[in-house]
N, CA, C and O atoms as CSV, one atom per row, in Angstrom:
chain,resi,resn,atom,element,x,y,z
A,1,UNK,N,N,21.815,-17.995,13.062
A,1,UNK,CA,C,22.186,-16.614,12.890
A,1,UNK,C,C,22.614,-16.291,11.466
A,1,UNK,O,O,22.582,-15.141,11.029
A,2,UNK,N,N,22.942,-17.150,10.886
A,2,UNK,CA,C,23.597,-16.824,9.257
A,2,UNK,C,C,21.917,-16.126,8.613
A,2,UNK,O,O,22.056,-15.324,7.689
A,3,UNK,N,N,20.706,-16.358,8.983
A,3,UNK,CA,C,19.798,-15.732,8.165
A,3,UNK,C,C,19.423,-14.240,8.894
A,3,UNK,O,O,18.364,-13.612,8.913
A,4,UNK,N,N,20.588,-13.987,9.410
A,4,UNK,CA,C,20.089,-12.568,10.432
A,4,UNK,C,C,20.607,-11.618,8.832
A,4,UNK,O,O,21.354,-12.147,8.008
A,5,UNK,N,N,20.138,-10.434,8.683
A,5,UNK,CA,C,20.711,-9.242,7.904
A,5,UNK,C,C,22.059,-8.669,8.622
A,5,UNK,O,O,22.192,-8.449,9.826
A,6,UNK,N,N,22.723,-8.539,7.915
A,6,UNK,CA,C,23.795,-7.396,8.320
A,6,UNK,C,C,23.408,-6.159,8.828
A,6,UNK,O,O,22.722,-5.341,8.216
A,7,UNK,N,N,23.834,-6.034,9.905
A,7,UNK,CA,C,23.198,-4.186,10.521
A,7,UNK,C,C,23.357,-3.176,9.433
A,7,UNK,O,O,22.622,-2.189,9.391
A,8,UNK,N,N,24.453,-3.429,8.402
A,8,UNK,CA,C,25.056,-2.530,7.406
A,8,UNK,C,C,24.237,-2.864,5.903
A,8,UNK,O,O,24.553,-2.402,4.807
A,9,UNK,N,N,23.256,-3.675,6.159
A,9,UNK,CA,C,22.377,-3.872,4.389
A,9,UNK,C,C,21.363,-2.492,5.011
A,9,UNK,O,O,20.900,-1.975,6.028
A,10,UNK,N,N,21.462,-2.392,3.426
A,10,UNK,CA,C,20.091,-1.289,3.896
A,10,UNK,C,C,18.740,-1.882,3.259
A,10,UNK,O,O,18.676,-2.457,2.172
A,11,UNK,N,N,17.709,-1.643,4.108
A,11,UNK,CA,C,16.613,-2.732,3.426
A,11,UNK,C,C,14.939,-1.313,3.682
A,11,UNK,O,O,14.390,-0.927,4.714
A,12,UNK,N,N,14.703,-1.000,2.340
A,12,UNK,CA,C,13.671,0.535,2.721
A,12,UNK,C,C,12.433,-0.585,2.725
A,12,UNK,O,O,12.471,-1.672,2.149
A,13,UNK,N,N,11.312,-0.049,3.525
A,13,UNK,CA,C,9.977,-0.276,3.306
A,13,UNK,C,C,9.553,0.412,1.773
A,13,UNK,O,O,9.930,1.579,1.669
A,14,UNK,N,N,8.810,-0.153,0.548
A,14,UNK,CA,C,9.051,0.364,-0.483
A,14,UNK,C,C,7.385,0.014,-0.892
A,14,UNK,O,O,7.017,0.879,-1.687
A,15,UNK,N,N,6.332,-0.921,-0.617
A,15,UNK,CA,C,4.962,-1.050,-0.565
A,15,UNK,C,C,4.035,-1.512,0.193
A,15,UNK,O,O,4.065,-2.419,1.024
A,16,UNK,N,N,3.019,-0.678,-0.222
A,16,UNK,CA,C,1.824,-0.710,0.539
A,16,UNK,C,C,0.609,-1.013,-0.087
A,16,UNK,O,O,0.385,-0.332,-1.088
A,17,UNK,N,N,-0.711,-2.301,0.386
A,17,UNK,CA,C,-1.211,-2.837,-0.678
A,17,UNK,C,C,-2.598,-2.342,0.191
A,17,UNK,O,O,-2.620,-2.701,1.368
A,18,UNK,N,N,-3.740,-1.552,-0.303
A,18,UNK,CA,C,-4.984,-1.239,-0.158
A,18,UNK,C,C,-6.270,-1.462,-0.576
A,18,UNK,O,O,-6.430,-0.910,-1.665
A,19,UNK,N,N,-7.333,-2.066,-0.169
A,19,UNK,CA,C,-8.445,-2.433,-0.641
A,19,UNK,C,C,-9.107,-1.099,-0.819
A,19,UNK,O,O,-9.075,-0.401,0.194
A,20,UNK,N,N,-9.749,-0.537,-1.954
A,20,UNK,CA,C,-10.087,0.346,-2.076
A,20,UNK,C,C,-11.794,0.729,-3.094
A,20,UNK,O,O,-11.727,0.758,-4.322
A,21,UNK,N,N,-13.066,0.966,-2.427
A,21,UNK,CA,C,-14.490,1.156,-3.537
A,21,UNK,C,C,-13.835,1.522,-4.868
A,21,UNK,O,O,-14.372,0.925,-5.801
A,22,UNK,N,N,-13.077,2.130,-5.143
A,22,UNK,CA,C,-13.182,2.702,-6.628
A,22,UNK,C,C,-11.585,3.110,-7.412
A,22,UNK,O,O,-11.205,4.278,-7.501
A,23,UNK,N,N,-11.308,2.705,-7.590
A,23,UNK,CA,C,-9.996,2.705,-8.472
A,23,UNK,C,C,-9.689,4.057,-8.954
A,23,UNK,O,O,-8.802,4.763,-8.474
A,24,UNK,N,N,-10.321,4.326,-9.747
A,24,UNK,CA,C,-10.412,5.778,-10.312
A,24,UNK,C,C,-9.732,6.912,-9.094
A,24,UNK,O,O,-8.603,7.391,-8.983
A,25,UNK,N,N,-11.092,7.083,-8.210
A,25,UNK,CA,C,-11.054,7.969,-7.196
A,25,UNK,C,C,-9.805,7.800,-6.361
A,25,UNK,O,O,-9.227,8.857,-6.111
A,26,UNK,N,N,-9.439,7.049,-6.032
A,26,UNK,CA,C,-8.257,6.594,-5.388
A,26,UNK,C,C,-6.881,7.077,-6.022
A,26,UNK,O,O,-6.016,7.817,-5.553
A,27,UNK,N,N,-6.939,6.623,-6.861
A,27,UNK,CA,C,-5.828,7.140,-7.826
A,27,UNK,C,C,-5.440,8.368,-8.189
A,27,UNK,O,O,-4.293,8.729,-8.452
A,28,UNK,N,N,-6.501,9.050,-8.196
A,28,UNK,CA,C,-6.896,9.985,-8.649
A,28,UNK,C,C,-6.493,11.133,-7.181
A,28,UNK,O,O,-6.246,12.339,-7.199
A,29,UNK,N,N,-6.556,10.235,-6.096
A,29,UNK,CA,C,-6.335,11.149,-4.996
A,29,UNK,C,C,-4.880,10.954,-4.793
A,29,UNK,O,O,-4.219,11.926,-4.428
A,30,UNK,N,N,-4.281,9.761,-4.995
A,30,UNK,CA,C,-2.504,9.933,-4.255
A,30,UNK,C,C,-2.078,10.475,-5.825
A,30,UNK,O,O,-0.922,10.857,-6.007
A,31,UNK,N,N,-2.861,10.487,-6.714
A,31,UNK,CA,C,-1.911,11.006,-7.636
A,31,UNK,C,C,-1.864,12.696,-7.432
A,31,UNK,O,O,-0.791,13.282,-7.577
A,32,UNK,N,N,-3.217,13.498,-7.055
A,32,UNK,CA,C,-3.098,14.834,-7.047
A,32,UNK,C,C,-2.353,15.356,-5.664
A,32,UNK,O,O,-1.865,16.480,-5.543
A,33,UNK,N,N,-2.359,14.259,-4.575
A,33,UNK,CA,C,-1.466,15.299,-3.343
A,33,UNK,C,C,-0.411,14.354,-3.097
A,33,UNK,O,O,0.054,14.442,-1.961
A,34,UNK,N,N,0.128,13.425,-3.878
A,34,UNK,CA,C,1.351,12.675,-3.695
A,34,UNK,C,C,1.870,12.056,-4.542
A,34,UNK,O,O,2.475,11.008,-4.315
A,35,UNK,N,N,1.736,12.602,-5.748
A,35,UNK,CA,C,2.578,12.666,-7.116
A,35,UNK,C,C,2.987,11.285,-7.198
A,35,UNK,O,O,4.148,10.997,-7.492
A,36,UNK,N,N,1.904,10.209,-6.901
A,36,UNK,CA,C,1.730,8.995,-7.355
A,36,UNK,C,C,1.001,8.450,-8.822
A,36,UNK,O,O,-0.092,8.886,-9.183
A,37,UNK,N,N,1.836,7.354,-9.663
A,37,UNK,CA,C,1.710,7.678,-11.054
A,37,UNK,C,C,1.540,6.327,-11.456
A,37,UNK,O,O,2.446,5.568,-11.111
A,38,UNK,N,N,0.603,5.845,-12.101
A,38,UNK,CA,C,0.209,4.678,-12.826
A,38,UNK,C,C,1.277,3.841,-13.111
A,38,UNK,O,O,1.776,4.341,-14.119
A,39,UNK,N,N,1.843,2.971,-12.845
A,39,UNK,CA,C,3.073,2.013,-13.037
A,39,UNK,C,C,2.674,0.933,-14.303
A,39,UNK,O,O,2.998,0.930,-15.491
A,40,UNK,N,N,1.790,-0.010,-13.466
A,40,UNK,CA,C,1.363,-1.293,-14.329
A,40,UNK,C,C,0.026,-1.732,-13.808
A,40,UNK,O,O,-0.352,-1.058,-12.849
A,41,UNK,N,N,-0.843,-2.752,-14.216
A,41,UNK,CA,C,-1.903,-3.639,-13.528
A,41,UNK,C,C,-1.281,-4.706,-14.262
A,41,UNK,O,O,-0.807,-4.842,-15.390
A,42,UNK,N,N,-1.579,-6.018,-12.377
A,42,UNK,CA,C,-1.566,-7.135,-12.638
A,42,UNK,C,C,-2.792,-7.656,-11.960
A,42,UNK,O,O,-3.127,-7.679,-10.776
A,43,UNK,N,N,-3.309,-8.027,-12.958
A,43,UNK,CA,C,-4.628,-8.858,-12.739
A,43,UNK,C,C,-5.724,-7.871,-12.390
A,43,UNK,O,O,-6.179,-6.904,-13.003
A,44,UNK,N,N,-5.960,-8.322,-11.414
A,44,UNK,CA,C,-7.034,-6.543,-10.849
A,44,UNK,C,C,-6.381,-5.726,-9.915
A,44,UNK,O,O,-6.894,-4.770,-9.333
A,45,UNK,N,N,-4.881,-6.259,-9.754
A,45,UNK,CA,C,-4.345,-4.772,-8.795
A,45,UNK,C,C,-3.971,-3.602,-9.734
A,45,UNK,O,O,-3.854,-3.835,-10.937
A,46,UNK,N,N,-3.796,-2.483,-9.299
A,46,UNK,CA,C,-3.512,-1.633,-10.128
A,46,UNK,C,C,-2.268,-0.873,-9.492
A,46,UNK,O,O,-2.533,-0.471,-8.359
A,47,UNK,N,N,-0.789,-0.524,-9.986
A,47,UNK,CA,C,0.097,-0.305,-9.209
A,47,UNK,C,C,0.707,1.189,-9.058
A,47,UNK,O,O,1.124,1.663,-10.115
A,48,UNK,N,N,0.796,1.812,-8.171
A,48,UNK,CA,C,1.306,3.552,-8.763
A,48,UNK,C,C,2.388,3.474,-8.092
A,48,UNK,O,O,2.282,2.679,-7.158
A,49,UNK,N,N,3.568,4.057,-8.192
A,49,UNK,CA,C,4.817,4.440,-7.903
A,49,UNK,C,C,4.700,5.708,-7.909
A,49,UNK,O,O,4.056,6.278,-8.789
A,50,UNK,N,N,5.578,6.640,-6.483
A,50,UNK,CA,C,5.994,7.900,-6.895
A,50,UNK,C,C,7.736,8.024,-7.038
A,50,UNK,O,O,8.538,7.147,-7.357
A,51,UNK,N,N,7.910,9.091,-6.766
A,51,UNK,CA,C,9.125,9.391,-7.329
A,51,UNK,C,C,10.610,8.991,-6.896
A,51,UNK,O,O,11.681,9.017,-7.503
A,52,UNK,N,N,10.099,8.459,-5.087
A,52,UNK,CA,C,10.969,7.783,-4.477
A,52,UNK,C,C,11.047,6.513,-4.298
A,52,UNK,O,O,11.762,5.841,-3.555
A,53,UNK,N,N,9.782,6.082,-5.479
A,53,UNK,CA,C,10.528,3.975,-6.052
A,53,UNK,C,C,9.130,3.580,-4.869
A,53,UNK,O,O,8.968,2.382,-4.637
A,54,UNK,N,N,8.306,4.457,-4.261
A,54,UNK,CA,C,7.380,3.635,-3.082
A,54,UNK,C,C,6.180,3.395,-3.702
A,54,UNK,O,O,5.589,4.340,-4.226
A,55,UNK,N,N,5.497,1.739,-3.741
A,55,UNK,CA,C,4.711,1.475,-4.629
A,55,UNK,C,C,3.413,1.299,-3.581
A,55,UNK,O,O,3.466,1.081,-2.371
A,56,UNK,N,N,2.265,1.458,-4.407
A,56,UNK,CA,C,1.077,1.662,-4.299
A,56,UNK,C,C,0.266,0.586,-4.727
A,56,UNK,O,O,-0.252,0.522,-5.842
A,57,UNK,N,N,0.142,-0.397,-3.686
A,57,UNK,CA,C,-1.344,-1.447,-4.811
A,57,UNK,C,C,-2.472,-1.210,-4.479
A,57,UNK,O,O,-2.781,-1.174,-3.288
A,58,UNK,N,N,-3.363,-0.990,-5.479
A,58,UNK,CA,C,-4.791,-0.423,-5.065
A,58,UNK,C,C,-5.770,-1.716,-6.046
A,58,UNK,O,O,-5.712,-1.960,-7.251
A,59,UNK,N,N,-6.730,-2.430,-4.830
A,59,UNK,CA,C,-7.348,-3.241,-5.552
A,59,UNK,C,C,-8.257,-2.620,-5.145
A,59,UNK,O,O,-8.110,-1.694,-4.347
A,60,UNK,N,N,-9.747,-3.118,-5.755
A,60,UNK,CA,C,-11.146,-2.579,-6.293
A,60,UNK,C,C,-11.824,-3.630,-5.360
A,60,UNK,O,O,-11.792,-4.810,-5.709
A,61,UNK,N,N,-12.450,-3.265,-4.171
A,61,UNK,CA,C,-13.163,-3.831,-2.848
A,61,UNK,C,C,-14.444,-3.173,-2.554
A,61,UNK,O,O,-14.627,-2.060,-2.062
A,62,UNK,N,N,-15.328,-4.080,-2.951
A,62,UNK,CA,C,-16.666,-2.815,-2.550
A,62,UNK,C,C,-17.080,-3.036,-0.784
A,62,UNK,O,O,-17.977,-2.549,-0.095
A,63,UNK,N,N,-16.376,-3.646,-0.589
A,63,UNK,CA,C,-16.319,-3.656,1.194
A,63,UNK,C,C,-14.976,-3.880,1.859
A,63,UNK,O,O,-14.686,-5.020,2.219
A,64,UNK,N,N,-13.918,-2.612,2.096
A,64,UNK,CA,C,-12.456,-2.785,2.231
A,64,UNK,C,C,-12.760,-3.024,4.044
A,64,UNK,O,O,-13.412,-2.428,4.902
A,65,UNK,N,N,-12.070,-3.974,4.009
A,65,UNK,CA,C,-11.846,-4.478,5.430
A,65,UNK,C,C,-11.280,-3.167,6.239
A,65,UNK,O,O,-10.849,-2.152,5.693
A,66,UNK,N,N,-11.381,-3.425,7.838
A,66,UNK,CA,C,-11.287,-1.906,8.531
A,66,UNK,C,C,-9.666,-1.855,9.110
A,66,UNK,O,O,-8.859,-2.771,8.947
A,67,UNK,N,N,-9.400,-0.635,9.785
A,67,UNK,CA,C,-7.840,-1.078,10.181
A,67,UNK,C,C,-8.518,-0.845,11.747
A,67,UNK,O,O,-9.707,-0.632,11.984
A,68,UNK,N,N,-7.196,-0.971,12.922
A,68,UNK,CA,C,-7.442,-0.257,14.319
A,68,UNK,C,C,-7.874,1.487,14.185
A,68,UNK,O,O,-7.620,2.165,13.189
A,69,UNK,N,N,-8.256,1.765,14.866
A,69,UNK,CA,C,-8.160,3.287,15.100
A,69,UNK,C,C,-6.734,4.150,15.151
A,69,UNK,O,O,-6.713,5.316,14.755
A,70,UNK,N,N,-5.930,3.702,15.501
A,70,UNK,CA,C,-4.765,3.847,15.555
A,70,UNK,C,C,-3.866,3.454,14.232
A,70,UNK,O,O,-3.002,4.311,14.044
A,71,UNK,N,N,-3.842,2.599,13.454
A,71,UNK,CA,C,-3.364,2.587,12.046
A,71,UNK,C,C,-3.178,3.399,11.264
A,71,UNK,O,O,-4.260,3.580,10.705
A,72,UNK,N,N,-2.321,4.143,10.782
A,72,UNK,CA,C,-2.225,5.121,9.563
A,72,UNK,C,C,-0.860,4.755,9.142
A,72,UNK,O,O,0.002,4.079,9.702
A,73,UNK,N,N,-0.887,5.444,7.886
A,73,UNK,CA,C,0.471,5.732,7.614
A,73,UNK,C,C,1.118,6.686,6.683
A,73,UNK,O,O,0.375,6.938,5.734
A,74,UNK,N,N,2.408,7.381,6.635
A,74,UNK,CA,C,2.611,8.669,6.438
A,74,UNK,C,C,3.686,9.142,5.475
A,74,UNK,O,O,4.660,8.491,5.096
A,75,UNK,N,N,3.288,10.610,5.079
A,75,UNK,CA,C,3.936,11.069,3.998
A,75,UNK,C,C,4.917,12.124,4.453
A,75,UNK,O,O,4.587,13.188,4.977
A,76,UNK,N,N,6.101,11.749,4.217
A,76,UNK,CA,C,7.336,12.661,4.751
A,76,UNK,C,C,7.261,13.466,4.004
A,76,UNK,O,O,6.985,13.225,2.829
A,77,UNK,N,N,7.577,15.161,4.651
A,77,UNK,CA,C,8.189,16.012,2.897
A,77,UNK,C,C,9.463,16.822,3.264
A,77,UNK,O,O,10.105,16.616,4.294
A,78,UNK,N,N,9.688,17.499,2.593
A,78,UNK,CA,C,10.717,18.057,2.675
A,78,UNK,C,C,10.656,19.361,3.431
A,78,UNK,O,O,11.803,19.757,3.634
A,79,UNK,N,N,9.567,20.330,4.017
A,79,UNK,CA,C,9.725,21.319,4.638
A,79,UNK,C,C,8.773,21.658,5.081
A,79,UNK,O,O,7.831,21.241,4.408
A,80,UNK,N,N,8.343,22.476,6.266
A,80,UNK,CA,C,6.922,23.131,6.674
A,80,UNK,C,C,6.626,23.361,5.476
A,80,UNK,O,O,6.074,22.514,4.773
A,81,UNK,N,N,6.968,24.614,5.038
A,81,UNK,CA,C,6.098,25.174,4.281
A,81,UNK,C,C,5.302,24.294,3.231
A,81,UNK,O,O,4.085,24.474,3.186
A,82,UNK,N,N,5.977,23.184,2.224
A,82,UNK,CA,C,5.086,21.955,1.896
A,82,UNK,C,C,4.029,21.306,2.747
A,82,UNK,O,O,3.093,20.722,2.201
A,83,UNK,N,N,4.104,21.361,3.744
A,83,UNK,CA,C,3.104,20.417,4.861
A,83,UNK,C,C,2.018,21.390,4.690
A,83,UNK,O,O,0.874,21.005,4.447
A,84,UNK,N,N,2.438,23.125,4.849
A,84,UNK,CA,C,1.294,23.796,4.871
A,84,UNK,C,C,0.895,24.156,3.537
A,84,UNK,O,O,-0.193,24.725,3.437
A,85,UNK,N,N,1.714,23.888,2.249
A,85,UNK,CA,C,0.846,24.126,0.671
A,85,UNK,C,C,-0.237,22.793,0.961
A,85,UNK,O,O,-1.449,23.006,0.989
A,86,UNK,N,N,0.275,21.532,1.152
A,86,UNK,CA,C,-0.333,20.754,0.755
A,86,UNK,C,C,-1.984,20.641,2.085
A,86,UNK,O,O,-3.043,20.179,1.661
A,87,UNK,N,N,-1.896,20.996,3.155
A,87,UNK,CA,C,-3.030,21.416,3.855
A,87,UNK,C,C,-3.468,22.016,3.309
A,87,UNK,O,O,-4.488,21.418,2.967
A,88,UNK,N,N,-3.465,23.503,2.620
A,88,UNK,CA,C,-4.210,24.158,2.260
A,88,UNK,C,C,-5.044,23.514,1.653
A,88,UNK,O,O,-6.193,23.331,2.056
A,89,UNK,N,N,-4.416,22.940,0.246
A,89,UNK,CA,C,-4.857,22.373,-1.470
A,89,UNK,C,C,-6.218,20.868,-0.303
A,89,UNK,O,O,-7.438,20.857,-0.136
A,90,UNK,N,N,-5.627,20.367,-0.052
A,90,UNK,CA,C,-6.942,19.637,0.923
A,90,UNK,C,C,-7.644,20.311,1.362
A,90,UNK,O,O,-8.802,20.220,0.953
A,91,UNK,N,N,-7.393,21.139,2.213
A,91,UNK,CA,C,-8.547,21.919,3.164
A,91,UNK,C,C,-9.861,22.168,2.044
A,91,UNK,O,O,-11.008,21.721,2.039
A,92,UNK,N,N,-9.047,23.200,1.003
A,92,UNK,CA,C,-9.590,23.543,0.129
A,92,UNK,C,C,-10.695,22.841,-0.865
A,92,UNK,O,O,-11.679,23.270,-1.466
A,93,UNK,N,N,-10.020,21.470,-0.744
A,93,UNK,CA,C,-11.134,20.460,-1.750
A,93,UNK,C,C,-11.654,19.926,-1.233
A,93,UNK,O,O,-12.193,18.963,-1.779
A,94,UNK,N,N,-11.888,20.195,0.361
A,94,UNK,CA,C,-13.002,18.955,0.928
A,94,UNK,C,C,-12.484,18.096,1.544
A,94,UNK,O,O,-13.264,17.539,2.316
A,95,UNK,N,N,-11.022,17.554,1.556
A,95,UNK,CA,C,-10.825,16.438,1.993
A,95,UNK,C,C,-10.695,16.805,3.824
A,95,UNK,O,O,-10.428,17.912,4.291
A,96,UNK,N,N,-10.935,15.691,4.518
A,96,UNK,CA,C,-11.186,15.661,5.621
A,96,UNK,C,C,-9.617,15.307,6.562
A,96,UNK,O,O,-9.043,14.247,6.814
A,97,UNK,N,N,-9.271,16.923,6.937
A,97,UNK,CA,C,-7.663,17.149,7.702
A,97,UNK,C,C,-7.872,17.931,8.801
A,97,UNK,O,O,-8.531,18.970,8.835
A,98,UNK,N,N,-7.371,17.471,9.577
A,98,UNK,CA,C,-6.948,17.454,11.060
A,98,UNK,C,C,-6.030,19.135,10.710
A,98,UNK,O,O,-5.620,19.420,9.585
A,99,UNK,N,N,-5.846,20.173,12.101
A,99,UNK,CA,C,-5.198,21.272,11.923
A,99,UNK,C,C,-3.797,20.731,12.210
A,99,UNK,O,O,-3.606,19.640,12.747
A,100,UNK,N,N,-2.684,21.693,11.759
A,100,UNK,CA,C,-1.430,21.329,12.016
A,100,UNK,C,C,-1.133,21.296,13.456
A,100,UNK,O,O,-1.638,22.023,14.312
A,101,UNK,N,N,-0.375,20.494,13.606
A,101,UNK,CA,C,0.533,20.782,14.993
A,101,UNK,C,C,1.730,21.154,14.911
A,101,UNK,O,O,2.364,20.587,14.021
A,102,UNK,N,N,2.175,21.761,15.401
A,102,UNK,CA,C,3.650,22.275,15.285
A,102,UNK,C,C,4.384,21.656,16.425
A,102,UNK,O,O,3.727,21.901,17.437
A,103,UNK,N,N,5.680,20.813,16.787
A,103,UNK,CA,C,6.842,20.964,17.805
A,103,UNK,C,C,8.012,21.048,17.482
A,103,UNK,O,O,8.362,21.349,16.341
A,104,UNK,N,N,8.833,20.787,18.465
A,104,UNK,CA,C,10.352,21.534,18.298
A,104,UNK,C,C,10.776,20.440,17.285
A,104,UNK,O,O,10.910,19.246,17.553
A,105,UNK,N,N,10.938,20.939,16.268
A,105,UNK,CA,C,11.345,20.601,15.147
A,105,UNK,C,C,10.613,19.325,13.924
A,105,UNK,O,O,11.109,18.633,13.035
A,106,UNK,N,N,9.416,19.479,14.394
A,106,UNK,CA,C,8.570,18.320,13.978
A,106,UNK,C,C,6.970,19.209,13.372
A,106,UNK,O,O,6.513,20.158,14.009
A,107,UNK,N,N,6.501,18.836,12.454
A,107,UNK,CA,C,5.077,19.807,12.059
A,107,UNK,C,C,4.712,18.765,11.594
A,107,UNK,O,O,5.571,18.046,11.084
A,108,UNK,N,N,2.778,18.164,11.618
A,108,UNK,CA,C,2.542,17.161,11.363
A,108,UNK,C,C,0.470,17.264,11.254
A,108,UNK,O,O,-0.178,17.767,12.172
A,109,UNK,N,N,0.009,16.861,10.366
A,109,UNK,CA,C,-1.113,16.846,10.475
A,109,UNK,C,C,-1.534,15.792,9.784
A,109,UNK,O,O,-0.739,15.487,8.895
A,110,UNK,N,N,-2.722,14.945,9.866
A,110,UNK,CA,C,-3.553,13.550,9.899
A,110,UNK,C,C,-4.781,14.106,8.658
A,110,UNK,O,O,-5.319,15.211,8.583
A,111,UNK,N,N,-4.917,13.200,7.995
A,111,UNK,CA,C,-6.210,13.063,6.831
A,111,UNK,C,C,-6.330,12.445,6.830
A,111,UNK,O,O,-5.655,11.658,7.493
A,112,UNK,N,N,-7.622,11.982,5.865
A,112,UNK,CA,C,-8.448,10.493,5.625
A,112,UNK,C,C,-8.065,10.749,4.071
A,112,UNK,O,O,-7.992,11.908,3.661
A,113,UNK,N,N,-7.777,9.435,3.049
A,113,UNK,CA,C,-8.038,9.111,2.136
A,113,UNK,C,C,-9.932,8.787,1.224
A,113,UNK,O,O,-10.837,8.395,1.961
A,114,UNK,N,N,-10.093,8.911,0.398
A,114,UNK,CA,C,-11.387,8.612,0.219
A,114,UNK,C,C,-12.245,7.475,0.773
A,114,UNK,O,O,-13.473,7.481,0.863
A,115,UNK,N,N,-11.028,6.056,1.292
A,115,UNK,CA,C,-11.825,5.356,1.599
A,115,UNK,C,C,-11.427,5.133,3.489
A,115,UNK,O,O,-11.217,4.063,4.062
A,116,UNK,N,N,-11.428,6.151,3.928
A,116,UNK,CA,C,-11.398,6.291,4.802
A,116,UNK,C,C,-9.771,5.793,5.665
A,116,UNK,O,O,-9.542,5.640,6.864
A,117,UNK,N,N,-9.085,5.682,4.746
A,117,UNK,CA,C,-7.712,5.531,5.493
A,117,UNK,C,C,-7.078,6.478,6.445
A,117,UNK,O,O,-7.563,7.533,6.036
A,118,UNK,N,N,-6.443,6.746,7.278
A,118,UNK,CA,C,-5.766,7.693,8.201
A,118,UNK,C,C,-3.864,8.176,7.545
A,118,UNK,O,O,-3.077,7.272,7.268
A,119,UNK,N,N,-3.689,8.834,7.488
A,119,UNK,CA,C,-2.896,9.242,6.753
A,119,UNK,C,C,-1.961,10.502,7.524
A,119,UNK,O,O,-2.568,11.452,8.020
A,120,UNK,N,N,-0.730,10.449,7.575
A,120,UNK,CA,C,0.158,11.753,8.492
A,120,UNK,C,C,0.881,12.261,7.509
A,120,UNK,O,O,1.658,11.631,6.792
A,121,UNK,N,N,0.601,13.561,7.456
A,121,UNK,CA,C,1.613,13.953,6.580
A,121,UNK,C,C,2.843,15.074,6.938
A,121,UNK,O,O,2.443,16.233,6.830
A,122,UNK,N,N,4.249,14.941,7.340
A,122,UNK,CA,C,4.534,15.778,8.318
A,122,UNK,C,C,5.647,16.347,7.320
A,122,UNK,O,O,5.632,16.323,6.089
A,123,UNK,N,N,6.876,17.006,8.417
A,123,UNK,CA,C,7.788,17.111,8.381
A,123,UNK,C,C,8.767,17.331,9.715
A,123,UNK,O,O,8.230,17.784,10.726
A,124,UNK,N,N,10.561,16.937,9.747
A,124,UNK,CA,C,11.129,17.046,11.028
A,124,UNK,C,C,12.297,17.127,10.453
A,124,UNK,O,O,13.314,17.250,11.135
């Protein structure tokens, strides 16, 4: 038991590492709808951080292995009305988004990344 955590450490999930066709494009996408920003490259990963310290590894895979159907993962924000700027600005460019759902106190809608990742982007 001495290697258990204290209920009282706080320990955040802080990265996420992605096989991805094209570096550029990729980047290029969490940087325009999730103000994700070039950090460093080590070796051939390439690393983006946004503003809340959560890092991004994006390596260059011309065949990225698949997830379940059920796999995604998601971008908290701070209010409806963000959930619905940032639907729009997708809708608008093509990218491929699911309509909002609204519940009691929860608003939430699903996209694909370029390389086909599943993605939630809500608020509650």
């Amino acid at each position: 038991m001495a290697n258990r955590l204290k209920t009282a450490e706080k320990m955040d999930l802080n990265h996420l590492h992605l096989h991805v066709r094209n570096l550029a494009r990729a980047k290029r996408f969490y940087k325009d709808y999730f103000g994700f920003r070039e950090r460093m490259r080590v070796a051939d990963i390439l690393f983006l951080r946004n503003a809340n310290g959560f890092d991004l590894a994006l390596r260059s895979d011309r065949t990225p292995g698949s997830f379940p159907e059920w796999f995604h993962f998601g971008f908290r924000l701070g209010s409806e009305d963000a959930v619905r700027k940032i639907h729009r600005r997708m809708n608008s460019a093509g990218v491929d988004v699911e309509e909002i759902e609204e519940y009691d106190g929860y608003m939430t809608f699903r996209c694909e990344d370029p390389d086909g990742y599943a993605i939630e982007v809500y608020c509650e």
